[in-house]
C-alpha positions as CSV (number, residue, x, y, z in Angstrom):
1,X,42.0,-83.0,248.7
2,X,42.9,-81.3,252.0
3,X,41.4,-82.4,255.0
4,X,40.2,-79.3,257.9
5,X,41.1,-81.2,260.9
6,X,38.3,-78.9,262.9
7,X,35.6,-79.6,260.2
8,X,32.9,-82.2,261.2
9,X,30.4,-84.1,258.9
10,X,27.2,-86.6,260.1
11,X,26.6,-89.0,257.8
12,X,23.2,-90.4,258.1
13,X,22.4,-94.0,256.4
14,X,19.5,-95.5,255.1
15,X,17.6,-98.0,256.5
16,X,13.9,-97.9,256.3
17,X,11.7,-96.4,258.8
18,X,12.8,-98.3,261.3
19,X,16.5,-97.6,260.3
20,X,14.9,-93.5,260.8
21,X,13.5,-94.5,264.5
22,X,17.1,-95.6,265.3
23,X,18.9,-93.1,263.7
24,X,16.6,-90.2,265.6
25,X,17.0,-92.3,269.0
26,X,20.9,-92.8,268.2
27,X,20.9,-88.7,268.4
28,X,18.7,-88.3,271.0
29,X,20.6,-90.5,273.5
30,X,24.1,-88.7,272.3
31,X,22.7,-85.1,272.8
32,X,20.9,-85.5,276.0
33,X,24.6,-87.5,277.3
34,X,26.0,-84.0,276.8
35,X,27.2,-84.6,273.1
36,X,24.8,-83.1,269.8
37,X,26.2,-84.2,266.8
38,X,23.5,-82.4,264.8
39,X,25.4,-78.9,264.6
40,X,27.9,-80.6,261.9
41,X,29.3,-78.5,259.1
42,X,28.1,-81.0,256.5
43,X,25.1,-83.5,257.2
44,X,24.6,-86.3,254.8
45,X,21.6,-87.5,254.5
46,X,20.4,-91.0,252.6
47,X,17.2,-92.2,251.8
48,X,15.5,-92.6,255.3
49,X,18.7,-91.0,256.7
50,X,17.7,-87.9,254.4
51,X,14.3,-87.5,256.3
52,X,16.0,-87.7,259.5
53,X,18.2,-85.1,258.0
54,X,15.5,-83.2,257.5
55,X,13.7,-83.7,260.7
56,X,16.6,-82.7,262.9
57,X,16.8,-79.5,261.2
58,X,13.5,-78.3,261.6
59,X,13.0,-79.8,265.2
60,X,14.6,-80.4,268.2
61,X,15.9,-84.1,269.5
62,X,13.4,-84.4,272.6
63,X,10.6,-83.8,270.5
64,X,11.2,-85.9,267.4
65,X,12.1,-89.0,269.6
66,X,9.2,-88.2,271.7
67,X,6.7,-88.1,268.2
68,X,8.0,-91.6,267.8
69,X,7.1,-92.7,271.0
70,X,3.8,-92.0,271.7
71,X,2.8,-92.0,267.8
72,X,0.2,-94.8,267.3
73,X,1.4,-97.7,265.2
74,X,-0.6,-100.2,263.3
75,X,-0.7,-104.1,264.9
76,X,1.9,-106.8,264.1
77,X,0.7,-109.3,261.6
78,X,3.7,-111.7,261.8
79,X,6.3,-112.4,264.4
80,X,9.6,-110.0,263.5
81,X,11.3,-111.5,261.0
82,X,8.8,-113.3,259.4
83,X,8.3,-111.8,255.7
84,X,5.2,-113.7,253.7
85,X,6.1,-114.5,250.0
86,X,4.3,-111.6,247.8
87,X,4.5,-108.7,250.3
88,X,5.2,-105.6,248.9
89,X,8.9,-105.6,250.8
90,X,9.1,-109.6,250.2
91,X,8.4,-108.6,246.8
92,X,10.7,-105.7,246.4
93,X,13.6,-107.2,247.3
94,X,13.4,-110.2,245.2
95,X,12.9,-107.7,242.2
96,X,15.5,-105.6,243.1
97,X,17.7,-109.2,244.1
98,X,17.3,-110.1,240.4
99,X,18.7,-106.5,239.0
100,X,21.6,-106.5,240.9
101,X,22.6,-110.2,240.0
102,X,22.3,-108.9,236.5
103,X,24.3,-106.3,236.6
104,X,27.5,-106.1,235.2
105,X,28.8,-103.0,238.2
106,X,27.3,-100.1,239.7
107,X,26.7,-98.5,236.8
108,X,24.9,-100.7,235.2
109,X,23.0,-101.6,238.2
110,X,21.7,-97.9,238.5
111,X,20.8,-97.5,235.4
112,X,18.5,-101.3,235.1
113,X,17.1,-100.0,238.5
114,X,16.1,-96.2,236.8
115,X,14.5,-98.1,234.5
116,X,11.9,-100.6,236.3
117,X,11.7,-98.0,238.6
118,X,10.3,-95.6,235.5
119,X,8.4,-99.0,234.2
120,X,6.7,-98.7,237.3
121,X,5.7,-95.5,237.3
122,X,4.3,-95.6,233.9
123,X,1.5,-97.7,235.5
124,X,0.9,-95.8,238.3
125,X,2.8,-92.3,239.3
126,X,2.7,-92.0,243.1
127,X,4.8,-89.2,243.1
128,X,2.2,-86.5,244.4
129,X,0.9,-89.0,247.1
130,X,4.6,-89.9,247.9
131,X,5.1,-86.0,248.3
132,X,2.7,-85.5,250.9
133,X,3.6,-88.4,252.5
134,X,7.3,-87.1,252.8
135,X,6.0,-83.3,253.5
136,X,4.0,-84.7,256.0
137,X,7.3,-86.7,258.1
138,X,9.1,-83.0,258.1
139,X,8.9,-80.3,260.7
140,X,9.7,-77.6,257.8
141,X,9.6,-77.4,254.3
142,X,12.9,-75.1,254.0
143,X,16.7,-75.9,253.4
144,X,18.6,-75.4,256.8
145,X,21.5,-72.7,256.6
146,X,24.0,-75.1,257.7
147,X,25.2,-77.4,254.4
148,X,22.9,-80.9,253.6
149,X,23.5,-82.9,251.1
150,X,20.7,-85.2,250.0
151,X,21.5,-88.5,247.5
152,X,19.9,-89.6,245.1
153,X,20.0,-91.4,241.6
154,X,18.5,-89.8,238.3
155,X,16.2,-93.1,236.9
156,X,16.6,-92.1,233.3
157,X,20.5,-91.7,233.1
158,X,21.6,-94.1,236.4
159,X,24.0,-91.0,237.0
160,X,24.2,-90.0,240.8
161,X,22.7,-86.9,242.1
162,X,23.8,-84.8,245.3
163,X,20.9,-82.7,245.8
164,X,21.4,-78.8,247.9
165,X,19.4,-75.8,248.9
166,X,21.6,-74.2,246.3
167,X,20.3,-77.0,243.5
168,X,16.5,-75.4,243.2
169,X,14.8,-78.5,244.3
170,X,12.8,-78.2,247.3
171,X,13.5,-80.0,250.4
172,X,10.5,-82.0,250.4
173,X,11.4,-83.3,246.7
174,X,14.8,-83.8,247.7
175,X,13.9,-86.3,250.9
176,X,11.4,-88.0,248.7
177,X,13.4,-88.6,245.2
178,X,16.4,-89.8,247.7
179,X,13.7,-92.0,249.6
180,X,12.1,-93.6,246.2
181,X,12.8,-97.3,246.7
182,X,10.5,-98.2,244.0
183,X,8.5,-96.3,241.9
184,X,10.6,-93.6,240.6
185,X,9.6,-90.0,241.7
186,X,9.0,-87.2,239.7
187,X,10.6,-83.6,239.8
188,X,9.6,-81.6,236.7
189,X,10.5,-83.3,233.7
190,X,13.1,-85.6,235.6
191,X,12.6,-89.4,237.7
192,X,15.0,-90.7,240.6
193,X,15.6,-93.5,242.6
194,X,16.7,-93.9,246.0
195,X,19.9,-92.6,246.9
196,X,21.3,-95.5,248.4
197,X,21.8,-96.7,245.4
198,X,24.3,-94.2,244.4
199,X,26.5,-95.9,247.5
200,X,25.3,-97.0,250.1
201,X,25.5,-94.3,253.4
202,X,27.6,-92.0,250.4
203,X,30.1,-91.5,253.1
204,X,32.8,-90.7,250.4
205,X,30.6,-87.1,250.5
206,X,32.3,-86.1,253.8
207,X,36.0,-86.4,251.6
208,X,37.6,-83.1,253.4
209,X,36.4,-83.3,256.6
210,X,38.4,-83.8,259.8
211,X,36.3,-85.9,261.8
212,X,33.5,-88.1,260.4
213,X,30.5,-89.7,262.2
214,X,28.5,-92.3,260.2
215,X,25.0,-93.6,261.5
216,X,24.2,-97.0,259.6
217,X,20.8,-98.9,260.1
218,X,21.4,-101.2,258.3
219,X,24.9,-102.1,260.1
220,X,27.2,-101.1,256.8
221,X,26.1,-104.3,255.4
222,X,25.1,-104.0,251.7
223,X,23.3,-106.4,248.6
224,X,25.9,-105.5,246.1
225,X,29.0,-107.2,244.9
226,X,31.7,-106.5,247.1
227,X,33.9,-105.9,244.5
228,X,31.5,-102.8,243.1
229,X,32.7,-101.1,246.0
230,X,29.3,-99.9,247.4
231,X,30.0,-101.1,251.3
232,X,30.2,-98.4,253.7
233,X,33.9,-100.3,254.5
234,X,35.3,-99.2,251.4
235,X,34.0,-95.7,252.2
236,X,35.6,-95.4,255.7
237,X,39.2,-96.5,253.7
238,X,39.1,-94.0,251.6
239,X,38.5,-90.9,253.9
240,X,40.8,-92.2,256.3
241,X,43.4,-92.4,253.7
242,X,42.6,-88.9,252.8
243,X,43.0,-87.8,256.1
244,X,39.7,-87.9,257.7
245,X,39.3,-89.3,261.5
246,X,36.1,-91.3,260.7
247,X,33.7,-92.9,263.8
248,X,30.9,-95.5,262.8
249,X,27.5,-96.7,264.6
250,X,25.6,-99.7,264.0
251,X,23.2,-101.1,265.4
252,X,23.6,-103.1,268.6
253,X,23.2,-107.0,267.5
254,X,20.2,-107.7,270.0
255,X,18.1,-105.1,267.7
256,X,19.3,-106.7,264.0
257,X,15.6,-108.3,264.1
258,X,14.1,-104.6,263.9
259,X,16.2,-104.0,260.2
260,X,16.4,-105.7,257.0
261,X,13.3,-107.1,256.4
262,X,11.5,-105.6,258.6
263,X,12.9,-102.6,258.1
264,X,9.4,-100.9,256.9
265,X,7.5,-102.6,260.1
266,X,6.0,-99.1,261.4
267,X,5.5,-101.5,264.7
268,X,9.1,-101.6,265.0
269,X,9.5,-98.1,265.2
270,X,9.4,-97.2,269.2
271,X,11.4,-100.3,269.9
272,X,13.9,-99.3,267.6
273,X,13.9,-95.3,268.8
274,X,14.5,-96.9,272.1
275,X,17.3,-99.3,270.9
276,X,19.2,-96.6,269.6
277,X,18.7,-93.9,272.2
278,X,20.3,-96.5,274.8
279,X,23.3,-97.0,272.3
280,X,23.5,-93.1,272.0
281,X,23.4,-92.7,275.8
282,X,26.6,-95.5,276.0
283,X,28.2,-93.9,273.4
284,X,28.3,-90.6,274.0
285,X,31.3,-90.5,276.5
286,X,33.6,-92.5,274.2
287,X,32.6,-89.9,271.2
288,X,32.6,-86.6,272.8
289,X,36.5,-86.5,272.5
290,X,36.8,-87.8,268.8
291,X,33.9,-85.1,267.9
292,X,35.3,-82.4,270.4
């Protein structure tokens, strides 16, 4: 594949809705340092990064890491950190813990998640709840002009899906099938899963591009076998050996305790706006002549 030196892609990890806070902050801080990221040729979005995806192009920086800010959030129960045995994210990692330890590769992992995922929606479909829930995160319901992609992972066949404005899925279903950690979601006669578990920030997408920015909550870290090849690492190899010039972000180390398991502590959300936005302000300098 060739690689267009001048073309630029923003990849956009997931990471929860803190990992969202961050990534929004992370952009903030960058464009009001002078450098905005956001006008990419290609924007990849994952899970939560697909709803910041989203959100960026229907709104502008100032206001989205403003919403954050003054939103009100619900109370700590528990000191960060602290997850009690049986909560639903307690709960949905050990579940998910055992699938991938019984997996024989990615493959097979996707398709064992697809199917608890549809097991679990055979109880209960929260898909049209889950909808308006997503709908109601996104400044605009319609597919920018500029090229998003949006992962995620069909839950009946385990095969990976890039999802388009050309595809005929609406935005809103695409940002909530690629966000569908759980439950599987429904789009007309099909389920999916949560893009992340296609690869994890699904870096490889920006193969072709000159220069490559990656935004990862959740540090590049991920729960699968290394040898699968799922880490954000093995990602970065391969566009750089195809030619891209690739720049990654993570999370400064005094902020880990506002990801992993905490990652779906709406609490956690200003401080982790905030944490990014301070990295984006640092930042910007040293990226403005790789992205430039």
């Amino acid at each position: 594949m060739n690689t267009t030196p001048a073309s630029r892609a923003l990849v956009l990890g997931g990471g929860g809705s803190t990992g969202n806070a961050w990534l929004i902050g992370v952009l903030a801080g960058l464009s009001d340092a002078g450098l905005d990221v956001t006008g990419a040729h290609r924007v990849i979005g994952t899970s939560a990064g697909s709803t910041a995806a989203a959100q960026i192009a229907g709104s502008t920086l100032p206001g989205l890491y403003a919403a954050i800010l003054d939103s009100p959030v619900p109370q700590r129960t528990r000191p960060a950190g602290a997850q009690a045995a049986g909560s639903p994210t307690h709960s949905h990692l050990e579940r998910t813990g055992r699938i991938i330890a019984a997996s024989a590769d990615a493959a097979d992992m996707r398709r064992r998640m697809g199917a608890a995922a549809i097991d679990l929606a055979e109880g209960f479909d929260a898909s049209e709840r889950w909808r308006a829930t997503v709908a109601a995160r996104l400044p605009a319901a319609q597919w920018p002009e500029h090229e998003l992609l949006i992962t995620a992972v069909d839950a009946g066949t385990g095969e990976p899906v890039v999802l388009d404005r050309h595809g005929g899925t609406d935005l809103v279903d695409a940002v909530a099938a690629s966000c569908s950690s759980g439950s599987a979601y429904r789009i007309g006669g099909r389920s999916y899963i949560d893009g992340g578990y296609r690869r994890n920030e699904n870096a490889d997408l920006a193969a072709g591009y000159g220069r490559v920015l990656v935004l990862s909550p959740f540090g590049g870290r991920t729960r699968m076998p290394v040898a699968w090849g799922m880490q954000l690492s093995a990602q970065v190899q391969e566009l750089r050996e195809s030619g891209s010039r690739v720049e990654t972000v993570f999370p400064d180390a005094d902020a880990g305790h506002l990801f992993g398991s905490n990652a779906m502590d709406l609490s956690l959300r200003p401080a982790a706006a905030e944490a990014g936005y301070r990295q984006g302000k640092v930042l910007a300098g040293g990226l403005s002549e790789f992205w430039r």
